[in-house]
C-alpha positions as CSV (number, residue, x, y, z in Angstrom):
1,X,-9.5,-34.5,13.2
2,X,-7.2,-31.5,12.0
3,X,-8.3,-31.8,8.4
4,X,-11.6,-31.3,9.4
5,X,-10.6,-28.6,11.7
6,X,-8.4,-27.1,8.9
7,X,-11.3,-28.0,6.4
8,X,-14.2,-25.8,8.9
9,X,-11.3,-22.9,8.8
10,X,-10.6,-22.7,5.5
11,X,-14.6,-22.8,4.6
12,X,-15.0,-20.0,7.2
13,X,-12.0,-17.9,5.9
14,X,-13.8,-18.5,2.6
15,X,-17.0,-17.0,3.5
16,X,-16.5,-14.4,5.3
17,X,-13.0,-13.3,4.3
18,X,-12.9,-10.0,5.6
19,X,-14.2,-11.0,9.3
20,X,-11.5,-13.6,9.5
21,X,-9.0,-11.1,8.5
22,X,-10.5,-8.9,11.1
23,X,-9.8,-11.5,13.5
24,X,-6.8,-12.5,13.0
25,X,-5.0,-9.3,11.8
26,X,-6.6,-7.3,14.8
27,X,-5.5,-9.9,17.5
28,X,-1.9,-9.9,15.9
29,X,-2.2,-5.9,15.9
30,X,-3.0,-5.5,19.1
31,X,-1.0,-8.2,21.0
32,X,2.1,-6.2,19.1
33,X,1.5,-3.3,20.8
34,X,1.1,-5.0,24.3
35,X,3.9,-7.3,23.2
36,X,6.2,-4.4,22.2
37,X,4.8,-2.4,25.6
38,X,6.0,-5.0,28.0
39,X,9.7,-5.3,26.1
40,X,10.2,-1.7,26.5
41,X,8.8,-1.3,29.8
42,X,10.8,-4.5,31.1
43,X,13.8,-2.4,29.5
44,X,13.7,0.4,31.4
45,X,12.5,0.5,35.4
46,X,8.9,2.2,35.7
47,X,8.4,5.7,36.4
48,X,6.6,7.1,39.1
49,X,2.6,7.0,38.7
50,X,3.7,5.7,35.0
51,X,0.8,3.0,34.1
52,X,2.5,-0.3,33.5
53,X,0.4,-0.6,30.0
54,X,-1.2,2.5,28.1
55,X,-4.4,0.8,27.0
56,X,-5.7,4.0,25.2
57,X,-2.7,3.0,22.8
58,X,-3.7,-0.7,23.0
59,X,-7.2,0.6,22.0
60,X,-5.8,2.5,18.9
61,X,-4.1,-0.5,17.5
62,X,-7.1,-2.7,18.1
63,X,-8.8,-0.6,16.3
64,X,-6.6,0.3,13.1
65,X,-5.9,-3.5,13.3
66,X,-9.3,-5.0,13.3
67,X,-11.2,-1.9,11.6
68,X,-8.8,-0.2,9.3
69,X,-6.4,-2.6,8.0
70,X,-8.3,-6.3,7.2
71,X,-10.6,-5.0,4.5
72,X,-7.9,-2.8,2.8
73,X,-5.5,-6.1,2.7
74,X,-8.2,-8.6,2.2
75,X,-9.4,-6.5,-0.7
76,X,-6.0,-6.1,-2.0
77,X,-4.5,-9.4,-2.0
78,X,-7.6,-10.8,-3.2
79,X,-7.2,-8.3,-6.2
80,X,-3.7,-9.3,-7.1
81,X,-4.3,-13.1,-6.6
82,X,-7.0,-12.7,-9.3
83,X,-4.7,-10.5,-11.2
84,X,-2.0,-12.2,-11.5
85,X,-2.7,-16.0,-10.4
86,X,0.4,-18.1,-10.7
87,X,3.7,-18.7,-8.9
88,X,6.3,-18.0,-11.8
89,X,9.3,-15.7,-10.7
90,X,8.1,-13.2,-13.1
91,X,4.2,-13.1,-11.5
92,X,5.6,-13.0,-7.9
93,X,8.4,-10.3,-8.5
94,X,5.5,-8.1,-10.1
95,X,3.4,-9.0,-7.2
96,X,6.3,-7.7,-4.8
97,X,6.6,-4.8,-6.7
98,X,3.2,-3.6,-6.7
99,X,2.9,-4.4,-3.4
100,X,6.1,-3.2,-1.7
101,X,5.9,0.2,-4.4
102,X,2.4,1.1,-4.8
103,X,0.4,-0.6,-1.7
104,X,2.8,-0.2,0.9
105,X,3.2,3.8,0.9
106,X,-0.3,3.9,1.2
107,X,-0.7,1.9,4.2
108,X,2.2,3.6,5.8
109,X,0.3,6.8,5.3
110,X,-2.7,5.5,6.7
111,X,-1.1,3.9,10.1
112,X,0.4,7.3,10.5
113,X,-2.3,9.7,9.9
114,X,-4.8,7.1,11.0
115,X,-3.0,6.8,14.5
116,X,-2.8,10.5,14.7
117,X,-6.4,11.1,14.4
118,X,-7.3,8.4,17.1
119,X,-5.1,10.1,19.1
120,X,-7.1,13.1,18.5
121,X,-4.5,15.5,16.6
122,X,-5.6,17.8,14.4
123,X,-5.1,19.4,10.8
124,X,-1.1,19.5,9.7
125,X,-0.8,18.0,13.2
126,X,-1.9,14.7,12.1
127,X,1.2,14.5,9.4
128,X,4.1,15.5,11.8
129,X,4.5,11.8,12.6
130,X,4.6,10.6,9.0
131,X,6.6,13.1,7.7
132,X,9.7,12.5,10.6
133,X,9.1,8.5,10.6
134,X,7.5,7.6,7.4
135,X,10.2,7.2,4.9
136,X,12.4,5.6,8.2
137,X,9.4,2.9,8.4
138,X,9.2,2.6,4.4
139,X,12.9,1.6,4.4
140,X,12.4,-1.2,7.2
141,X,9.3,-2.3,5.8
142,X,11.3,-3.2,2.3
143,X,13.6,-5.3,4.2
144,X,11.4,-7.2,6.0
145,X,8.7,-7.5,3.4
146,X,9.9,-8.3,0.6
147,X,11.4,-11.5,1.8
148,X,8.5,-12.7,3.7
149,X,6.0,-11.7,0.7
150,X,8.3,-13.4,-1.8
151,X,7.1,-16.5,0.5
152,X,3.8,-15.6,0.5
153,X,3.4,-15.3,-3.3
154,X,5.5,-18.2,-3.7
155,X,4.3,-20.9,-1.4
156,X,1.2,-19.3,0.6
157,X,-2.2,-20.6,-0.9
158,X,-4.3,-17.7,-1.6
159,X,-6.7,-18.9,0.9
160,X,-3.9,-18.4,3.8
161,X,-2.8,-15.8,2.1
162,X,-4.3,-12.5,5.2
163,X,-3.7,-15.3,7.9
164,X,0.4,-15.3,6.8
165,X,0.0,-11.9,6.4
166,X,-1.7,-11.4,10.3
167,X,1.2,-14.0,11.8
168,X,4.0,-12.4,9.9
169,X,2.7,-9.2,10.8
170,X,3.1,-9.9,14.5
171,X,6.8,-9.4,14.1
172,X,6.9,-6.5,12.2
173,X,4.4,-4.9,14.4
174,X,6.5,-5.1,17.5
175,X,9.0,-2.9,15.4
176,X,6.5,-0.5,14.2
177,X,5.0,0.0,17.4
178,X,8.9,0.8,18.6
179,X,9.5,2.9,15.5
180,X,5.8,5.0,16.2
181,X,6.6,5.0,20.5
182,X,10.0,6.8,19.6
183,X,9.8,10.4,20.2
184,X,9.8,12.7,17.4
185,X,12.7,14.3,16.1
């Protein structure tokens, strides 16, 4: 029964690799940001007339999650697995590389800017964020990435590769969306 189930999965992911991603990814997105809502808010007592969860914010990660994001990684990944198809130390260290040095910026740049126009900023406005956080976010990204992708390009089937990516991501979310709710300095 759950090789069949994992069998109709896998087939699915198969064919139609970015809706799958868009899925997954975009549920793990967006349950971040509700998860990372309710540990702050059960940190501190509420405000007056303070909503208990800012769904316009909810909203924004759905969106970069399940929009943004899933065809950019599925794309990606799919590109280096074909690139560079084994498991050797030396494949999967220039996998990290590339990923962690000339991917990652990138999609740092997007959340930022990305989450800054959905939140309606405008012109230089839209790079304030980036510009105080980004290289902040860059630095945690390493040390949690790099471990978990060394995993990924190591043991992950390429298949299973976005749905690692969306579960892992979960985590690191919850400290992104902390990192991106802290004021600017």
């Amino acid at each position: 029964m759950l090789r069949g189930c994992a069998r109709a999965a896998r087939g699915w992911m198969d064919r139609h690799p970015v809706k799958s991603s868009a899925v997954l990814y975009g549920s793990m997105y967006t349950l971040a940001e509700v998860s990372q809502q309710k540990v702050s808010a059960s940190a501190a007592p509420l405000e007056a007339g303070k909503v208990a969860l800012d769904t316009s914010s909810v909203k924004r990660y759905a969106i970069m999650g399940t929009l943004v994001f899933p065809p950019l990684l599925t794309r990606w990944y799919s590109w280096l697995d074909h690139r560079f198809p084994c498991t050797s130390g030396g494949v999967v260290a220039k996998k990290l590389l590339l990923d962690q040095f000339l991917f990652t910026p990138w999609v740092v740049v997007i959340f930022y800017v990305g989450m800054a126009w959905l939140e309606g900023k405008q012109g230089q406005e839209r790079w304030v964020e980036l510009q105080a956080k980004g290289l902040r976010t860059f630095m945690l990204d390493c040390c949690y990435w790099l471990p978990i992708q060394f995993l990924n390009f190591m043991f992950v089937p390429p298949w299973m590769r976005i749905g690692f990516i969306g579960v892992t991501t979960f985590l690191w979310l919850n400290i992104l969306a902390y990192i991106k709710a802290l004021p600017i300095q």
